[in-house]
MARNU-990662 format. One record per residue (C-alpha): residue in one letter; x, y, z; residue number from 1; chain. Coordinates in Angstrom, 1 decimal, m for minus. Layout:
BEGIN
[A [X Y Z] NUM A]
...
! end
This chain:
BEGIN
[X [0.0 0.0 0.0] 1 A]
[X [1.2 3.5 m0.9] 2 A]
[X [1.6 6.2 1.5] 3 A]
[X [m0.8 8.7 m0.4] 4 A]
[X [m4.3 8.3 m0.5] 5 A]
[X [m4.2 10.1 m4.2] 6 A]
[X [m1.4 10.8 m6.6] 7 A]
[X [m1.2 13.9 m7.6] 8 A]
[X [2.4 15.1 m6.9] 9 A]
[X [5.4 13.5 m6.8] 10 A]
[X [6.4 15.3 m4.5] 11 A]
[X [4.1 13.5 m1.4] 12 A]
[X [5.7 10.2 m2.7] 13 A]
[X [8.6 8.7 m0.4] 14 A]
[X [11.0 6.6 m1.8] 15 A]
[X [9.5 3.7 m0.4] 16 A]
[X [6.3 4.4 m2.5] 17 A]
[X [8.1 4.8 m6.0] 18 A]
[X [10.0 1.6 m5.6] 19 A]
[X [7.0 0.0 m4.8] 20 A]
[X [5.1 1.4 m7.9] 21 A]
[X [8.1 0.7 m9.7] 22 A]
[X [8.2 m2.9 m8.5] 23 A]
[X [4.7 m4.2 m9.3] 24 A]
[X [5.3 m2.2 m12.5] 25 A]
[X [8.2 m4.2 m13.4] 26 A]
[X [5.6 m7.8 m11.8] 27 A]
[X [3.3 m6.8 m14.7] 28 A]
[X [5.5 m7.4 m17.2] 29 A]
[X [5.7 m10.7 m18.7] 30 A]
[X [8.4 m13.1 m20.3] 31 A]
[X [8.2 m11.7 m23.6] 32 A]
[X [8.6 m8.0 m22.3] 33 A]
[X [4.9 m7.2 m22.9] 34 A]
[X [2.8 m5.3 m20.2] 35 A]
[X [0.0 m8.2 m19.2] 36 A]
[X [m2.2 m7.3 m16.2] 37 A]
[X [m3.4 m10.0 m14.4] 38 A]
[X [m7.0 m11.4 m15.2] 39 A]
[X [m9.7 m9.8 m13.3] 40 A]
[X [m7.0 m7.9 m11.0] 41 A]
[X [m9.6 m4.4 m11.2] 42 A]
[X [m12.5 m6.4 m12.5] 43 A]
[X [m15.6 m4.7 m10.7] 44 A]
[X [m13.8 m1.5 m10.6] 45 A]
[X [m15.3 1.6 m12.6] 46 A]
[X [m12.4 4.4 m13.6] 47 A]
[X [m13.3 7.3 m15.2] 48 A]
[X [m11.2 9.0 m17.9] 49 A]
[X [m11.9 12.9 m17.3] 50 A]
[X [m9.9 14.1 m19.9] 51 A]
[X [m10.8 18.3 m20.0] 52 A]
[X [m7.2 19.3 m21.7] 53 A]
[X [m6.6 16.9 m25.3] 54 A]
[X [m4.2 14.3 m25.1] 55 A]
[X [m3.2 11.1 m27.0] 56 A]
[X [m0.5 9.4 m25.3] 57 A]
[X [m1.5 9.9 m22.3] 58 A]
[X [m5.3 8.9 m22.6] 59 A]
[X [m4.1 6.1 m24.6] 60 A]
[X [m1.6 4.8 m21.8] 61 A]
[X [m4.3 5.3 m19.3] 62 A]
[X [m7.3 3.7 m21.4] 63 A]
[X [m4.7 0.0 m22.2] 64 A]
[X [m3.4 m0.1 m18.3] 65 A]
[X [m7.3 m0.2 m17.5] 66 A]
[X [m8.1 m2.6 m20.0] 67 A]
[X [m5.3 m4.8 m19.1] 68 A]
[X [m6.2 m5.0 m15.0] 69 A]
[X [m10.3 m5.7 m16.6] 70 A]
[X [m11.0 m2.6 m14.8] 71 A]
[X [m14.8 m0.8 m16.2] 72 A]
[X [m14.1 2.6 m18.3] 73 A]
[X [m15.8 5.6 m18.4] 74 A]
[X [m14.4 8.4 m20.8] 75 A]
[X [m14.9 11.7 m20.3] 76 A]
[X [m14.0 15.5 m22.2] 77 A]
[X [m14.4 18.9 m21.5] 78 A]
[X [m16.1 19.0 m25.3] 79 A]
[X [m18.4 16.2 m24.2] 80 A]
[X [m19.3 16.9 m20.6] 81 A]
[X [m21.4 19.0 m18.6] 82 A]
[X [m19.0 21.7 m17.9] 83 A]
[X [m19.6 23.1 m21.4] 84 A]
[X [m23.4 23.6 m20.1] 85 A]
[X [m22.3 25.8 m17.6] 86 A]
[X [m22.2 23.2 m14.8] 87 A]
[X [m19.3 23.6 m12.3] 88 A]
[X [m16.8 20.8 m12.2] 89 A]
[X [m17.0 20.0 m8.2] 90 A]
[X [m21.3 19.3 m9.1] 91 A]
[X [m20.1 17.4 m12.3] 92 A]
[X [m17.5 15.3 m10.0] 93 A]
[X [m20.3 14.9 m7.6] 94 A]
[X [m23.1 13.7 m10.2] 95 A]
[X [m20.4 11.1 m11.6] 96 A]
[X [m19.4 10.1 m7.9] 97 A]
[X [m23.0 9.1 m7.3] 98 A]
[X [m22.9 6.2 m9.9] 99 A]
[X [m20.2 4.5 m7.5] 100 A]
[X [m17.1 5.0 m9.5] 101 A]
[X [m13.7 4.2 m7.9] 102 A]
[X [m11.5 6.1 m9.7] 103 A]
[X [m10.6 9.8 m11.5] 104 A]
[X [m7.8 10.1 m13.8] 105 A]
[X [m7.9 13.8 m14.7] 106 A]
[X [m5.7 15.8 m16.7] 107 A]
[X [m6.7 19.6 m17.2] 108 A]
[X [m4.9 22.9 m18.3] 109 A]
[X [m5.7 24.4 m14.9] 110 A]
[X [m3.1 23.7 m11.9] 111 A]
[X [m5.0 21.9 m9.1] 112 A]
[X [m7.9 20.8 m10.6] 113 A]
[X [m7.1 17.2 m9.4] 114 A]
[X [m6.7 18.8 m6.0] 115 A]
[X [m10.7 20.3 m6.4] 116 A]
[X [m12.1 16.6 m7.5] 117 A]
[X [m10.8 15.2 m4.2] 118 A]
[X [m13.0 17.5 m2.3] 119 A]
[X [m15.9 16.4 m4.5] 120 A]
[X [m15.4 12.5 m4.1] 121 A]
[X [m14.8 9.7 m2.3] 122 A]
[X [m12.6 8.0 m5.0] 123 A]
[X [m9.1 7.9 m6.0] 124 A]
[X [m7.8 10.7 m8.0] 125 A]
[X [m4.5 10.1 m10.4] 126 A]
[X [m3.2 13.6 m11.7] 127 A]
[X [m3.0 13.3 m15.7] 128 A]
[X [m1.3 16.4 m16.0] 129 A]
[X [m2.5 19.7 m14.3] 130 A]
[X [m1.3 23.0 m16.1] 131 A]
[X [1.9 24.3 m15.7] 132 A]
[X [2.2 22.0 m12.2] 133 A]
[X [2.5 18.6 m12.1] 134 A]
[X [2.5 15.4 m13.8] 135 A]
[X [3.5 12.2 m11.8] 136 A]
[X [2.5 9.7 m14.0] 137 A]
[X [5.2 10.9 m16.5] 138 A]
[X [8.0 11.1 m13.8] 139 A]
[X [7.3 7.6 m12.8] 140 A]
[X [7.6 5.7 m16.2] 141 A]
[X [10.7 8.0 m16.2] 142 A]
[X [12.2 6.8 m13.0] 143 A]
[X [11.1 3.0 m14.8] 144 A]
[X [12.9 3.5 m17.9] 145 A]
[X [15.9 4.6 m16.3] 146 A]
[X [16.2 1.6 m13.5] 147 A]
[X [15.8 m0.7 m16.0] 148 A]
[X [18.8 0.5 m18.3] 149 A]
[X [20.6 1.3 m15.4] 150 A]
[X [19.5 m1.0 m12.6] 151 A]
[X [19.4 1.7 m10.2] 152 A]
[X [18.5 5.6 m9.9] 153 A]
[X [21.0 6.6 m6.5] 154 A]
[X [23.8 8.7 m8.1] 155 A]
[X [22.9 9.2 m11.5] 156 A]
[X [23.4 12.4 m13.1] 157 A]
[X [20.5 13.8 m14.9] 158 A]
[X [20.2 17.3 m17.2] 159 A]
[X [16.6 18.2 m17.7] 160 A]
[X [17.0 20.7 m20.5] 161 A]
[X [14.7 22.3 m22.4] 162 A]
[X [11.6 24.8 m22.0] 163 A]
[X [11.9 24.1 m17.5] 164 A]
[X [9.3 27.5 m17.0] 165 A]
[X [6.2 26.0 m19.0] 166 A]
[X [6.9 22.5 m18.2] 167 A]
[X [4.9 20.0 m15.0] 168 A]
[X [7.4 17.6 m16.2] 169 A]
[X [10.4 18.8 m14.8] 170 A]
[X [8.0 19.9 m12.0] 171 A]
[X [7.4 16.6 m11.3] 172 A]
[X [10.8 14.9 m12.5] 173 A]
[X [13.1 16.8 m10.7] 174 A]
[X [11.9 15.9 m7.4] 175 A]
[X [11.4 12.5 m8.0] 176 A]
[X [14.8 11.9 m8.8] 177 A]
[X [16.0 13.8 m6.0] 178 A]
[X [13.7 11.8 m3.7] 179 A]
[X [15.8 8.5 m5.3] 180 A]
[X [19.2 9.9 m5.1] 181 A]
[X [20.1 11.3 m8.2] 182 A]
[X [21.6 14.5 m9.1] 183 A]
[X [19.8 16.8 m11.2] 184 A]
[X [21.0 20.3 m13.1] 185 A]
[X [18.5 22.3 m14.9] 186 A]
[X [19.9 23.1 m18.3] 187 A]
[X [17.9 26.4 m20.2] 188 A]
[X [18.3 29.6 m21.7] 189 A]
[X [17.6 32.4 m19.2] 190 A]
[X [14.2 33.3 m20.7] 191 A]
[X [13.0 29.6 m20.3] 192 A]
[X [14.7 28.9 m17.1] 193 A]
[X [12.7 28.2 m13.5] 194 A]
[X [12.9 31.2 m10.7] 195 A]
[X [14.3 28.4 m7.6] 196 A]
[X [16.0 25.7 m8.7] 197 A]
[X [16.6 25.0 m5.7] 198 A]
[X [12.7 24.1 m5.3] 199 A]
[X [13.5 21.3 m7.5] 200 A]
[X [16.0 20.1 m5.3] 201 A]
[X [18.8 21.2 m8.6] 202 A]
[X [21.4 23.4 m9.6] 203 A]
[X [20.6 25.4 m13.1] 204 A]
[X [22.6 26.9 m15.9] 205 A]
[X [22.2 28.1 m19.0] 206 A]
[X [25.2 26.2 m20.8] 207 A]
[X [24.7 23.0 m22.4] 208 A]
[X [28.1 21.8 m23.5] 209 A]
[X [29.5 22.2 m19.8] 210 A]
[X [27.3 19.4 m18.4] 211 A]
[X [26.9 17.6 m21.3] 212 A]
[X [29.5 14.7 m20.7] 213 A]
[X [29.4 14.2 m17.2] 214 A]
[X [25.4 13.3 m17.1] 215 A]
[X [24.0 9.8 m17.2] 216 A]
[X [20.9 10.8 m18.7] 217 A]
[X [20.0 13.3 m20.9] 218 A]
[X [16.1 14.3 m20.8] 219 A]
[X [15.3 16.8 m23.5] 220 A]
[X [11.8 18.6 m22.8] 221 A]
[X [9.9 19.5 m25.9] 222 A]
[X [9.7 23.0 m26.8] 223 A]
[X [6.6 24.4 m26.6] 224 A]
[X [6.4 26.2 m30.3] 225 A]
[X [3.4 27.9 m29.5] 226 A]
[X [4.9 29.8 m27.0] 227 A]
[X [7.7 30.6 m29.3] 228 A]
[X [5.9 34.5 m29.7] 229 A]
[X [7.4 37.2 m28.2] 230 A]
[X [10.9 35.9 m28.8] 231 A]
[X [11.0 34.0 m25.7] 232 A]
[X [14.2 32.7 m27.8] 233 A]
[X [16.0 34.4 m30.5] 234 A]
[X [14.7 31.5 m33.3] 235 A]
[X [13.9 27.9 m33.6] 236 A]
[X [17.6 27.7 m35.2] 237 A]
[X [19.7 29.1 m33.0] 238 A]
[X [17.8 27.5 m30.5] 239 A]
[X [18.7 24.0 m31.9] 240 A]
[X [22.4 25.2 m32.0] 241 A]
[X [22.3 26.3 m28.7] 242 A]
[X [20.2 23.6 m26.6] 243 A]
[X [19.6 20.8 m29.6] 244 A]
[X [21.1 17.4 m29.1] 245 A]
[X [22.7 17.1 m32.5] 246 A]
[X [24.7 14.4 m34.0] 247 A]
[X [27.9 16.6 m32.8] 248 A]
[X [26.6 16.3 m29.4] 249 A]
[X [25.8 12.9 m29.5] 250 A]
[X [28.7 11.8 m29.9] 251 A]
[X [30.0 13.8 m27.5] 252 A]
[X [27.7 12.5 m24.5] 253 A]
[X [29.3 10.0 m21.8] 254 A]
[X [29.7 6.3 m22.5] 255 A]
[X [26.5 4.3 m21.4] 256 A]
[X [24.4 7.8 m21.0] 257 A]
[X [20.6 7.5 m22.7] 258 A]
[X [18.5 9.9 m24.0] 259 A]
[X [15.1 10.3 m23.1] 260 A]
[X [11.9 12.9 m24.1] 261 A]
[X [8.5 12.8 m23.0] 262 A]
[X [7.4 13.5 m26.3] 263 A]
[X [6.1 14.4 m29.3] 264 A]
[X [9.4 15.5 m30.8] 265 A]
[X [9.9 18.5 m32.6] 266 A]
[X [12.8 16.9 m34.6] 267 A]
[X [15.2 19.3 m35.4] 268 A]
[X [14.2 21.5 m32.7] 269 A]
[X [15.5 20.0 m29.6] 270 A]
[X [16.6 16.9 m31.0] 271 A]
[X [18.2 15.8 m34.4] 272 A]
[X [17.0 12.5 m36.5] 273 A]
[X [20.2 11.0 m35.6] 274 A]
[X [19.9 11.2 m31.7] 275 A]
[X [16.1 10.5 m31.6] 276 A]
[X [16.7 7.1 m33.2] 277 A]
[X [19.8 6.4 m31.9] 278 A]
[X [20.3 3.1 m30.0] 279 A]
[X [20.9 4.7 m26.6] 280 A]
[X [17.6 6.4 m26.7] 281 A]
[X [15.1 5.3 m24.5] 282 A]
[X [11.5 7.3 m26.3] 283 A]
[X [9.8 4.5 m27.5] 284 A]
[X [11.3 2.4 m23.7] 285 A]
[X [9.6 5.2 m21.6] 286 A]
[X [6.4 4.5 m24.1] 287 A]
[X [6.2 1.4 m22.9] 288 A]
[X [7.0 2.0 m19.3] 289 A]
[X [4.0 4.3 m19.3] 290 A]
[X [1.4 1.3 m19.4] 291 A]
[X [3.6 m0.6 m17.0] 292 A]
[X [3.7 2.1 m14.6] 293 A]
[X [0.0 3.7 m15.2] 294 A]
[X [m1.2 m0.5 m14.0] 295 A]
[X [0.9 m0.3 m10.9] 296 A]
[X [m0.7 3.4 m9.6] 297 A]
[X [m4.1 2.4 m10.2] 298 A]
[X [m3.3 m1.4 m8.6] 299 A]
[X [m2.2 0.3 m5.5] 300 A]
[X [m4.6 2.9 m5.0] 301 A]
[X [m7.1 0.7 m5.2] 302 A]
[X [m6.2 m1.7 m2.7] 303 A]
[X [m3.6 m4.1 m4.6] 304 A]
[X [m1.2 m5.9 m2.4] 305 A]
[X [2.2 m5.6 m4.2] 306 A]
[X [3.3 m8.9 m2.4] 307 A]
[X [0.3 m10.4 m4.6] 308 A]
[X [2.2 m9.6 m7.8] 309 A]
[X [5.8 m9.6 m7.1] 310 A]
! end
């Protein structure tokens, strides 16, 4: 059993609980390296996809984990539900809770909405994504894709470079790598760099090149193009020349380092062709890992005993 009644953060999570999610993540997956839930592990269960920010990967990794633990599914989105009708989201939450569901998995472009449905509910609550905040969910399959290559996270280097001040990925990574021992430097030009890094439990600069072979992993974060107005950064090219992990770079990284991205690329943005498909990166691994994972939070919030599975 976790320590938190709800994930939402990464940052209530002890060590203790993200070894244990990423144990019965790694239980769940079988001899041939797929993810296989075992039959009728949430059978019984309702969980209900609120889904009021779009999303594909996400939703998708949510929607197979349920289907593989023979949990019930409910989708929801802001287009399709009552909010759009002017109802508030804390009556909609309480409508929906009244059909006995167990579960919310809500991601929304507003920073602690998954916060709001717990004071509406008596079920779980997963935090899909939440604005600018958080997103857990991502960090763990992280945390899983590197302690598989690696075998461990204690003492790994990790540059989280990228767009850091519009991301909840490094607001959620960062932590949780600090919670499990790693080292972690925020890498950014000033105009896209966080006001505390030392909030995120990291030390920050803006130069690439002087961290670039001493870090284990390398997590590019995707650069968010539509906030490229303004001249937040002088271009997309210089950008890339600055902060893109080219093939010059590649080559340059240290031996047994991986690369890793949340995704979708922008390929020639923050990462070349070459790097994106080279064989120490881990995209299409953390893909994966993001099923495994996703099975393992709902397992344990639910009442799944992670003796049962290991």
């Amino acid at each position: 059993m976790l320590s938190v009644e709800h994930l939402l953060d990464t940052t209530s999570l002890t060590a203790e609980d993200i070894t244990q999610i990423l144990d019965v993540a790694a239980s769940f997956e079988d001899k041939e390296g797929r993810a296989s839930g075992r039959s009728g592990t949430l059978a019984g269960r309702t969980i209900v996809n609120l889904f009021l920010e779009p999303s594909t990967r996400t939703r998708s990794s949510f929607e197979l984990a349920e289907k593989r633990l023979s949990a019930d599914v409910l989708n929801m989105e802001g287009s399709s539900s009552s909010v759009v009708k002017g109802e508030s989201l804390a009556d909609t939450i309480q409508t929906i809770s009244a059909m006995d569901v167990d579960m919310f998995v809500c991601r929304s472009r507003y920073a602690g909405t998954p916060q709001l449905i717990t004071q509406n509910t008596n079920a779980k609550v997963i935090n899909a994504g939440d604005g600018k905040h958080q997103h857990p969910t991502q960090a763990l399959l992280d945390l899983y894709t590197i302690r598989e290559h690696f075998g461990h996270l204690d003492n790994l280097k990790v540059a989280i470079v990228g767009d850091l001040s519009h991301s909840r990925v490094c607001g959620s990574l960062a932590p949780a790598l600090k919670t499990m021992g790693s080292e972690v430097v925020l890498v950014a030009p000033p105009t896209f760099q966080v006001a505390d890094p030392a909030y995120f439990g990291a030390t920050q600069t803006a130069h690439f090149d002087e961290v670039l072979d001493s870090c284990d992993v390398i997590y590019l974060l995707r650069v968010q193009l539509e906030r490229m107005e303004g001249a937040a950064i002088p271009s997309p090219r210089e950008y890339f020349r600055l902060y893109g992990l080219d093939e010059a770079r590649l080559k340059r990284m240290k031996e047994g380092a991986i690369i890793c991205h949340p995704g979708p690329l922008n390929r020639g943005m923050e990462i070349a062709a070459e790097s994106a498909d080279a064989p120490n990166a881990k995209i299409l691994s953390q893909v994966h890992a993001g099923v495994l994972t996703r099975m393992a939070e709902m397992y344990l919030l639910l009442g799944g005993d992670a003796d049962a599975v290991a």
